[in-house]
C-alpha atoms as a printed R data frame, in Angstrom:
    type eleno elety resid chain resno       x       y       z
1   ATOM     1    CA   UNK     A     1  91.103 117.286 107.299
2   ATOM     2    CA   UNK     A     2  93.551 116.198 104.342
3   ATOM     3    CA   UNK     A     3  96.215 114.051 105.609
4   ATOM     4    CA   UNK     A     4  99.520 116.256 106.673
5   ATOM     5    CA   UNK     A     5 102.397 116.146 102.987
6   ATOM     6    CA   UNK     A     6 105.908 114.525 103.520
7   ATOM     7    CA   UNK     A     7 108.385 117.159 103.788
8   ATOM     8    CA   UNK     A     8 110.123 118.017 100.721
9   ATOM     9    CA   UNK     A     9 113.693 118.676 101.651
10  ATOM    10    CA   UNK     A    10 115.640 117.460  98.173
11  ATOM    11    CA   UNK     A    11 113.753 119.332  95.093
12  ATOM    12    CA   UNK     A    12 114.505 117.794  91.826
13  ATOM    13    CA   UNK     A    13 113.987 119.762  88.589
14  ATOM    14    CA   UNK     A    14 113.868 118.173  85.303
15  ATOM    15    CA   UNK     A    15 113.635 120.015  81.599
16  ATOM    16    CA   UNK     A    16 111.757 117.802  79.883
17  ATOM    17    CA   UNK     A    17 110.736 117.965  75.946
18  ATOM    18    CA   UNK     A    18 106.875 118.308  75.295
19  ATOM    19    CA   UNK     A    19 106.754 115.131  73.755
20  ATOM    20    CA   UNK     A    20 107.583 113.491  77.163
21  ATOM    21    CA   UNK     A    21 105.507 115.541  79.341
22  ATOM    22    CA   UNK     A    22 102.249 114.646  77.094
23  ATOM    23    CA   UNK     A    23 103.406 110.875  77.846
24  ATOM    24    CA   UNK     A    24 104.221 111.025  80.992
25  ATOM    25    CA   UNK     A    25 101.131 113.314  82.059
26  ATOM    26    CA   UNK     A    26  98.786 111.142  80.085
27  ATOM    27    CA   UNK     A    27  99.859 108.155  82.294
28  ATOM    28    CA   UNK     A    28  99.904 110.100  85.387
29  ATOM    29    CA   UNK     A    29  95.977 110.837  84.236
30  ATOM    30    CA   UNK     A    30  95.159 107.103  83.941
31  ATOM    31    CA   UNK     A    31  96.577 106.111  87.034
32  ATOM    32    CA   UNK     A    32  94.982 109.242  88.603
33  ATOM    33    CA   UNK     A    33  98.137 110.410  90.614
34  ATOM    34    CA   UNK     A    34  99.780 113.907  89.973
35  ATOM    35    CA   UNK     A    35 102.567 114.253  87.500
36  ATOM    36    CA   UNK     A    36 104.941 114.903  90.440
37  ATOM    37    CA   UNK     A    37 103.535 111.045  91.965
38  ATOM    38    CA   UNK     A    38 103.978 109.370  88.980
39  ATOM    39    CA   UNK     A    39 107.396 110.392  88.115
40  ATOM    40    CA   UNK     A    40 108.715 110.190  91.668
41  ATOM    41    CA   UNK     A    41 107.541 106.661  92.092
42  ATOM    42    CA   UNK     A    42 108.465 105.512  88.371
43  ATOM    43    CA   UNK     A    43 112.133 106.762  89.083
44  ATOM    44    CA   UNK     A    44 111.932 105.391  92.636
45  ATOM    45    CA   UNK     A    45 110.823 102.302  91.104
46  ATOM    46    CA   UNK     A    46 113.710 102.022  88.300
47  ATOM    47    CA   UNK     A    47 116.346 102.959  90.838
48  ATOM    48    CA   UNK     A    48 115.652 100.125  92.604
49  ATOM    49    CA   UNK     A    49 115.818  97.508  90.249
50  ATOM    50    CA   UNK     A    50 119.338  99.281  89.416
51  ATOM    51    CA   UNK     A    51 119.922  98.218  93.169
52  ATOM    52    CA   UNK     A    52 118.452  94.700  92.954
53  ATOM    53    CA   UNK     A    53 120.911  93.623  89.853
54  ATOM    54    CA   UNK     A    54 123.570  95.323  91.405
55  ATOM    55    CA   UNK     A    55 123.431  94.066  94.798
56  ATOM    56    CA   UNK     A    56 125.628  90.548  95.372
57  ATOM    57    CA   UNK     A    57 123.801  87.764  97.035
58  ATOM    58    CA   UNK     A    58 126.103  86.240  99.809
59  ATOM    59    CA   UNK     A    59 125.945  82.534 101.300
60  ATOM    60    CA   UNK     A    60 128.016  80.295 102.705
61  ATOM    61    CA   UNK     A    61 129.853  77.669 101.130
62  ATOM    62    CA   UNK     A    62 127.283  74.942 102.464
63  ATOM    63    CA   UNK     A    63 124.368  76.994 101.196
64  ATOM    64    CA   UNK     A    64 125.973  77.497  97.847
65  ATOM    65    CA   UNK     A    65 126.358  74.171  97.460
66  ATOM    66    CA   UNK     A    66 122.534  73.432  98.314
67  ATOM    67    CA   UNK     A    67 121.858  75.842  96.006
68  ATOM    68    CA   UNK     A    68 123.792  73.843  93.585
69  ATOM    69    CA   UNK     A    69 121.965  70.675  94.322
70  ATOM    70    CA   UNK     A    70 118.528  72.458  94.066
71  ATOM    71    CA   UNK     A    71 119.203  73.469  90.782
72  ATOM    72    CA   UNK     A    72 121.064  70.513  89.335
73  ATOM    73    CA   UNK     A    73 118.155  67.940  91.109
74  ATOM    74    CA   UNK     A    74 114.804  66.764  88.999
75  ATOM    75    CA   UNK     A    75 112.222  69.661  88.325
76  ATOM    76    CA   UNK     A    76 109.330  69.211  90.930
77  ATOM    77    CA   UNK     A    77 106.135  69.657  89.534
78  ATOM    78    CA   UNK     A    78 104.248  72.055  91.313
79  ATOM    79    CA   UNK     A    79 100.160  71.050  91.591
80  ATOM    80    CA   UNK     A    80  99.122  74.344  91.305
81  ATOM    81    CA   UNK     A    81 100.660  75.280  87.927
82  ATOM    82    CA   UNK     A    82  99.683  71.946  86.714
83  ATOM    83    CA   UNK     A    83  96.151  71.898  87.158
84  ATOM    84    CA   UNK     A    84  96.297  75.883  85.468
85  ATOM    85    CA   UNK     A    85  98.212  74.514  82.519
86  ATOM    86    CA   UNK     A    86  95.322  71.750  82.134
87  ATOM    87    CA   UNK     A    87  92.604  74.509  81.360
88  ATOM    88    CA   UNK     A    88  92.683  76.236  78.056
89  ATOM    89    CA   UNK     A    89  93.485  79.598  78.804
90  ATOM    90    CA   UNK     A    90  90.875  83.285  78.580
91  ATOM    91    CA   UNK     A    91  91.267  83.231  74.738
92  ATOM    92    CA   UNK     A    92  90.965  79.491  73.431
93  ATOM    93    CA   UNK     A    93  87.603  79.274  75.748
94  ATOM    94    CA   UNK     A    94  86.527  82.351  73.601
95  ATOM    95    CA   UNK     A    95  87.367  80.315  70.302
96  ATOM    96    CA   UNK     A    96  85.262  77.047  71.554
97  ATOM    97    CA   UNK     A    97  82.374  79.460  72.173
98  ATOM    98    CA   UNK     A    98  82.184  81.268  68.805
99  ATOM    99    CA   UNK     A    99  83.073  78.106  66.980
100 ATOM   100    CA   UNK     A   100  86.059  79.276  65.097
């Protein structure tokens, strides 16, 4: 049995142009969700990171000022990123293999 739908209590209708519609159900196709998924989650999506660079970060004076100090201090290398940055990355292994 096919799981029970979320209740739809706020309909939103959009005119669209064709142009858009062919975009936006061509990328609803490859990501193999309905048009009505993809452009509910896209929107959901871009509303959100509205909210995130909207939304003020609060701290206390002391923790501002160790923020301060963390960004002021010496960089840290971090092992992880320094052992990936020693390997040549997907594209110069492909040149060493063909040669050219």
């Amino acid at each position: 049995m096919p799981p029970i739908a979320e209740r739809k209590d706020h309909p939103l209708s959009m005119r669209l142009p064709e142009t858009d519609i062919a975009i936006i159900d061509r990328a609803a196709t490859l990501r193999g969700r309905s048009r009505t998924d993809f452009v509910r989650e896209a929107a959901v999506r871009a509303a959100e990171d509205v909210l995130m660079e909207a939304t003020p970060i609060r701290m206390s004076p002391e923790g501002f000022d160790a923020f301060l100090d963390a960004l002021s201090g010496p960089a840290t290398a971090v092992p992880e990123m320094v052992e990936l940055l020693r390997h040549p990355s997907p594209w110069e292994q492909d040149e060493t293999k063909t040669g050219e």
